[in-house]
mmCIF file of the C-alpha atoms, coordinates in Angstrom:
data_MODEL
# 
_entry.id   MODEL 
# 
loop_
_atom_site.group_PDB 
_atom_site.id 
_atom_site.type_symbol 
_atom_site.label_atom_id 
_atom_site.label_alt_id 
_atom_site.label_comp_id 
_atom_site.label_asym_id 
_atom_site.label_entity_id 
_atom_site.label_seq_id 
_atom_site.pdbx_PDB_ins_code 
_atom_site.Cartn_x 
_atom_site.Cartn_y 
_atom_site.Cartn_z 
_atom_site.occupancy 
_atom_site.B_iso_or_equiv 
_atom_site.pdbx_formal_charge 
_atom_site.auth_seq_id 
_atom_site.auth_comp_id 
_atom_site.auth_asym_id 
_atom_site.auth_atom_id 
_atom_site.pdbx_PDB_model_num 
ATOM 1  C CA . UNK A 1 1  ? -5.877  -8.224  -16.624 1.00 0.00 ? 1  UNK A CA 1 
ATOM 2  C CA . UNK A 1 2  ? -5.986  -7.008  -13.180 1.00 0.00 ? 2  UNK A CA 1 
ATOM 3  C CA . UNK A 1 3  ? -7.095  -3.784  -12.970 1.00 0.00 ? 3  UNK A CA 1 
ATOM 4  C CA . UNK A 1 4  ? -6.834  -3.191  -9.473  1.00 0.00 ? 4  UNK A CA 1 
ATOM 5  C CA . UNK A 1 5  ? -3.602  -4.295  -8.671  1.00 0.00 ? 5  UNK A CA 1 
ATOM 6  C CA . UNK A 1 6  ? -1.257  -1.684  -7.230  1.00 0.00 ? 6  UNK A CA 1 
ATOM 7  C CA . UNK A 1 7  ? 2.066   -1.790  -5.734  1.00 0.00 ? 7  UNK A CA 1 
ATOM 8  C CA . UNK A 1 8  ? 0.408   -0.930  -2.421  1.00 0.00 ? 8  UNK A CA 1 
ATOM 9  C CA . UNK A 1 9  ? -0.395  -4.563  -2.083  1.00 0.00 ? 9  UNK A CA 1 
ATOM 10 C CA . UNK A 1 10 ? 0.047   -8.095  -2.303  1.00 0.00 ? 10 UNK A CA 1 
ATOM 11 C CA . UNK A 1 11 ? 0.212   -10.372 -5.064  1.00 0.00 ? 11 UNK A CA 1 
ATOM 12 C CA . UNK A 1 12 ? -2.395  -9.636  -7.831  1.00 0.00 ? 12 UNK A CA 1 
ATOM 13 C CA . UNK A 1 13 ? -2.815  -13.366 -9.692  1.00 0.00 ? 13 UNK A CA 1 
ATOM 14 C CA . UNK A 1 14 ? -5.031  -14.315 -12.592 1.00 0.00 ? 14 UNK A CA 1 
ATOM 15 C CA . UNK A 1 15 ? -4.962  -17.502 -13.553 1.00 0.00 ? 15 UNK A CA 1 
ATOM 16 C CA . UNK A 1 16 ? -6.158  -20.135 -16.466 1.00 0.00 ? 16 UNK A CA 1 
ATOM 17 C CA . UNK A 1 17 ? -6.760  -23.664 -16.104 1.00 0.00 ? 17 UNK A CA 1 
ATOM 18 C CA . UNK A 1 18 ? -6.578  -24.802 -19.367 1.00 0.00 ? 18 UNK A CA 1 
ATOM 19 C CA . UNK A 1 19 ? -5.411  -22.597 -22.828 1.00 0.00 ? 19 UNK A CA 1 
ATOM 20 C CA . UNK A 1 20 ? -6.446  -23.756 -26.156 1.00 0.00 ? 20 UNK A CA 1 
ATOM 21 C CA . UNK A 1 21 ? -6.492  -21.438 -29.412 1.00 0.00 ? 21 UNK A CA 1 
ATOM 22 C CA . UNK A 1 22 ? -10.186 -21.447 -29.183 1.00 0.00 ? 22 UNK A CA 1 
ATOM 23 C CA . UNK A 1 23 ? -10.221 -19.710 -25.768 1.00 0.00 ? 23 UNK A CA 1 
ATOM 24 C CA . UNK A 1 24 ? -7.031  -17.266 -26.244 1.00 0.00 ? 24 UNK A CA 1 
ATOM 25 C CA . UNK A 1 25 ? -9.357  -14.473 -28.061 1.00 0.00 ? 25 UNK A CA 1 
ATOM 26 C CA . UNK A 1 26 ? -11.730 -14.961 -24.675 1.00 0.00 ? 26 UNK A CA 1 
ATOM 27 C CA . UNK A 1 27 ? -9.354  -14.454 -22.566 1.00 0.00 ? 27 UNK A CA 1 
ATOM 28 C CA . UNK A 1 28 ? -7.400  -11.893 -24.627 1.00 0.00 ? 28 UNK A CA 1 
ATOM 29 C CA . UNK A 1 29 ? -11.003 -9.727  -24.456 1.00 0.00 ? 29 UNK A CA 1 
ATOM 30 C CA . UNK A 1 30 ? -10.630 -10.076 -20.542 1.00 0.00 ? 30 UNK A CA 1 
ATOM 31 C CA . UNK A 1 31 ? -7.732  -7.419  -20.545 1.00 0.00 ? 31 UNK A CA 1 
ATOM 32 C CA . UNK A 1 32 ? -10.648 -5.096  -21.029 1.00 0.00 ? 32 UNK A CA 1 
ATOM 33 C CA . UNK A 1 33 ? -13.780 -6.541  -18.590 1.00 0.00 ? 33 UNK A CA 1 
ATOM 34 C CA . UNK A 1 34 ? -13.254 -8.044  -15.445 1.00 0.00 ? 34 UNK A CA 1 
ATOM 35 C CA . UNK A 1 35 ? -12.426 -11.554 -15.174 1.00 0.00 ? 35 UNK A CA 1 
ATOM 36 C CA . UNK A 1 36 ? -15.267 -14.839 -15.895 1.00 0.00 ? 36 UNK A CA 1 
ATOM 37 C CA . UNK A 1 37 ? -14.447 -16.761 -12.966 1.00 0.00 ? 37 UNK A CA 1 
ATOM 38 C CA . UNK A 1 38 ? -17.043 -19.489 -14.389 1.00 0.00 ? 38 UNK A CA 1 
ATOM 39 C CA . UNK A 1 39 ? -14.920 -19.975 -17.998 1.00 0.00 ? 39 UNK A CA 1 
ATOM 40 C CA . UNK A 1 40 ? -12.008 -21.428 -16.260 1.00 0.00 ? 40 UNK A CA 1 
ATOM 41 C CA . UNK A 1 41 ? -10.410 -17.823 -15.372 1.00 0.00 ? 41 UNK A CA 1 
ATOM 42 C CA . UNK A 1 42 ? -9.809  -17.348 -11.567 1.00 0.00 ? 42 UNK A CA 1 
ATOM 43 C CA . UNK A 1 43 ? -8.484  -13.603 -10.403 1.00 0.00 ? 43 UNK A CA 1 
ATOM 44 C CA . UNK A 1 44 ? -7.375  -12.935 -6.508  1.00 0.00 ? 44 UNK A CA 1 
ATOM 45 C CA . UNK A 1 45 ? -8.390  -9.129  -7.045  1.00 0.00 ? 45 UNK A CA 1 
ATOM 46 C CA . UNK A 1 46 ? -8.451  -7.225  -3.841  1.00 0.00 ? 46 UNK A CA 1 
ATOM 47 C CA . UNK A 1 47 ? -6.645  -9.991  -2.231  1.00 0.00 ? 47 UNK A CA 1 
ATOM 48 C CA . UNK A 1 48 ? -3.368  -9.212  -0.151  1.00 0.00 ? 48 UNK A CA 1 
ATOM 49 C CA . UNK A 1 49 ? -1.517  -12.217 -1.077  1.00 0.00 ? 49 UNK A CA 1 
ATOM 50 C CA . UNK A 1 50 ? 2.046   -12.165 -0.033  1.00 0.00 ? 50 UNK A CA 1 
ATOM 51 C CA . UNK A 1 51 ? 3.029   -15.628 -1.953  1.00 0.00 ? 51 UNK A CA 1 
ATOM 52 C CA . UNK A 1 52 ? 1.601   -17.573 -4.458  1.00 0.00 ? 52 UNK A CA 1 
ATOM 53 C CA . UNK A 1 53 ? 2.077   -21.557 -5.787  1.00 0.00 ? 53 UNK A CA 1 
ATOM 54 C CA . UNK A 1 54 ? 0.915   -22.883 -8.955  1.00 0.00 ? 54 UNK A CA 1 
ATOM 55 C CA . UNK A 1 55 ? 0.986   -26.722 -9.604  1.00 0.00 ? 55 UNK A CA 1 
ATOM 56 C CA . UNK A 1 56 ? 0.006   -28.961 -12.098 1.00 0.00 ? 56 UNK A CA 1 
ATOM 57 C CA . UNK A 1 57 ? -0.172  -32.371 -12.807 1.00 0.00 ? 57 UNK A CA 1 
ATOM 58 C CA . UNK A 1 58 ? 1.548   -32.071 -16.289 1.00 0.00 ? 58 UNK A CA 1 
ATOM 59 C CA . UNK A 1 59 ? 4.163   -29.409 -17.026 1.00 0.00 ? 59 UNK A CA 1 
ATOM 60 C CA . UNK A 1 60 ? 3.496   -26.030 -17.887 1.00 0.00 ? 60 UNK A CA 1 
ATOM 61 C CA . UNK A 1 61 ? 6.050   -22.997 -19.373 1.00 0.00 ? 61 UNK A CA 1 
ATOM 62 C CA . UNK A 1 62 ? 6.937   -20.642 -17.342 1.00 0.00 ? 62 UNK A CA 1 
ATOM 63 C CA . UNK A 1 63 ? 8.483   -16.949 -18.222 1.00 0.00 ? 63 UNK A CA 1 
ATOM 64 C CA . UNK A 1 64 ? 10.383  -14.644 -15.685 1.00 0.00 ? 64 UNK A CA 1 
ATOM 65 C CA . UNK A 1 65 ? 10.827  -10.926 -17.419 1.00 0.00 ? 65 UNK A CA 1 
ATOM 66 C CA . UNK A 1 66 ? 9.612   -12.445 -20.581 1.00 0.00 ? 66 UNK A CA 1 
ATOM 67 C CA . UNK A 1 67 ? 13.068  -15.058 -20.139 1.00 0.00 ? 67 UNK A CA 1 
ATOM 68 C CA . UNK A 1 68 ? 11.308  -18.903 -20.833 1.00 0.00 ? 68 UNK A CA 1 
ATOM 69 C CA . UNK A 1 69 ? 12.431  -20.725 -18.056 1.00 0.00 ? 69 UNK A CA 1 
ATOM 70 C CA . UNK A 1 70 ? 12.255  -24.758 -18.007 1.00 0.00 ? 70 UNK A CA 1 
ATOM 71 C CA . UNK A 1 71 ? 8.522   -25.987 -17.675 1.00 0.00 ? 71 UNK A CA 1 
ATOM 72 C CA . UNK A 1 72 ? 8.129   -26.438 -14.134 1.00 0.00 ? 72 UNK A CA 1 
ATOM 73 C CA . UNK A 1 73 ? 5.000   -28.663 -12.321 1.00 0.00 ? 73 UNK A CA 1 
ATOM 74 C CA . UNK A 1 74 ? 5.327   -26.481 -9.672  1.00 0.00 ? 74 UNK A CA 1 
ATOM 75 C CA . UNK A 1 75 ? 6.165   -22.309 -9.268  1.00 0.00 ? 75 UNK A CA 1 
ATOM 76 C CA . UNK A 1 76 ? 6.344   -20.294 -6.202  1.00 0.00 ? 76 UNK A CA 1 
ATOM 77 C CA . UNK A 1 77 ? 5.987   -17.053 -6.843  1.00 0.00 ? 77 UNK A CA 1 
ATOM 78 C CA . UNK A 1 78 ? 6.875   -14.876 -3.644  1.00 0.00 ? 78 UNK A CA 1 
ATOM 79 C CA . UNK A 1 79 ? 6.420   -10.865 -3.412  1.00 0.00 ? 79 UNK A CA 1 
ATOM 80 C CA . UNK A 1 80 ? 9.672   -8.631  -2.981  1.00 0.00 ? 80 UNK A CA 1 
ATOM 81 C CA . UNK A 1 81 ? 8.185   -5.613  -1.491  1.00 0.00 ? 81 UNK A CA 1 
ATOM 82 C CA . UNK A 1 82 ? 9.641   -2.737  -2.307  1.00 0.00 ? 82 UNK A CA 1 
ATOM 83 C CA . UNK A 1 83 ? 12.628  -4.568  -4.548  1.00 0.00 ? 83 UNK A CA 1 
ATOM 84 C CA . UNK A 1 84 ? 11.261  -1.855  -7.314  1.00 0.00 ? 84 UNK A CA 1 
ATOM 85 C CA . UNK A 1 85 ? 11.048  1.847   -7.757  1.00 0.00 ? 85 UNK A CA 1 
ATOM 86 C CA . UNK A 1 86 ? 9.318   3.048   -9.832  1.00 0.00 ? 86 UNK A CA 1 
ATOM 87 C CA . UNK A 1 87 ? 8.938   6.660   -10.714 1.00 0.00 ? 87 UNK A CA 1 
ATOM 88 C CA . UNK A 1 88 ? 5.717   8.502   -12.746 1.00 0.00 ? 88 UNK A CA 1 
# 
């Protein structure tokens, strides 16, 4: 949902404030045109971002390597550079 991410740079992060069935076919479209940013989707394209933290008010799930972790009002996400190979 990012298309110009690259393991070059930072942190690529696409967020979305508020998921409801009605929305997920939206926002499932947006893997193949660039973000709304005015439909409650916000994308840091192009941004360097070396860390990243989410918070909420209420609780929201969280996955790590598609492991569900606790739900979390807070998530700090940090970038490893150069933790991972990979090799095309």
């Amino acid at each position: 949902m990012t298309p110009e991410a690259s393991f070059d740079t930072g942190l690529d992060v696409l967020s979305v404030r508020k998921l409801n069935r009605r929305s997920v076919p939206r926002i499932a479209w947006q893997v193949f045109a660039p973000p709304d940013t005015s439909r409650g989707v916000t994308s840091t394209t192009g941004m360097t971002l070396p860390e990243c933290l989410v918070t909420s008010e209420t609780p929201f799930p969280v996955q790590v390597d598609g492991d569900v972790m606790r739900e979390r009002t807070h998530a700090e996400i940090t970038l490893a550079r150069d933790a991972l190979w990979v090799v095309a």
